[in-house]
N, C-alpha and C positions, 0 to 999 in steps of 0.2 A: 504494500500500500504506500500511496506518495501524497503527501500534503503539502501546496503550494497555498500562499500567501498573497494577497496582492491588499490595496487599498478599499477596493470595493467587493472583494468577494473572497472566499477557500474556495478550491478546488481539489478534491479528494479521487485520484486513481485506486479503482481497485480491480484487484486479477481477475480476469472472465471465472477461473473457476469456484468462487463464491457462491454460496448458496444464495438461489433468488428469494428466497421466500423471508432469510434471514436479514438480506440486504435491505429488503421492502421491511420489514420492521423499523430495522433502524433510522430509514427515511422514512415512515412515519414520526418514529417519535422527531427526529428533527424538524419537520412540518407542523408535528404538534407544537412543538417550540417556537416556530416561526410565528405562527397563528395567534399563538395566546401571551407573545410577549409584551403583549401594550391593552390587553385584558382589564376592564376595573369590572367582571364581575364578582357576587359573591363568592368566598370557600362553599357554602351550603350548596347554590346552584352546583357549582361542578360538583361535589359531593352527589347529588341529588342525580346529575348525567350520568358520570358515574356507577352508579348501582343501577342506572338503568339501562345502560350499554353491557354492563356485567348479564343481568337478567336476561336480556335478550340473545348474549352467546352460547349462555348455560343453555337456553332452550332450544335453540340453533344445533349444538354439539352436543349434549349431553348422551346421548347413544354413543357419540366414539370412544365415553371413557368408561358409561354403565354398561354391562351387557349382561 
């Protein structure tokens, strides 16, 4: 992996053979970063998304881990 520098941006190389699925996580969470850094809502609201983003995957996935 190579991390360059400039004034107005990072730019991060990384080896084709990365896992996609892993890659895509982590630019999410930087996107989430992106998104919510100039944020004034409340803790309770995201707390409140939160559990309901949760709810919704349990119910989405919950077969691939009960069987």
């Amino acid at each position: 992996m190579q991390v360059d520098r400039s004034d107005k941006e990072i730019i991060v190389r990384i080896p084709i053979g990365l896992d996609s699925e892993k890659l895509q996580s982590v630019l999410d969470l930087i996107r989430y970063g992106e998104l919510t850094s100039k944020s004034t809502v409340a803790q309770e609201e995201v707390d409140q998304l939160a559990s309901d983003i949760n709810k919704s995957w349990w119910l989405k996935n919950r077969d691939r881990f009960i069987k």
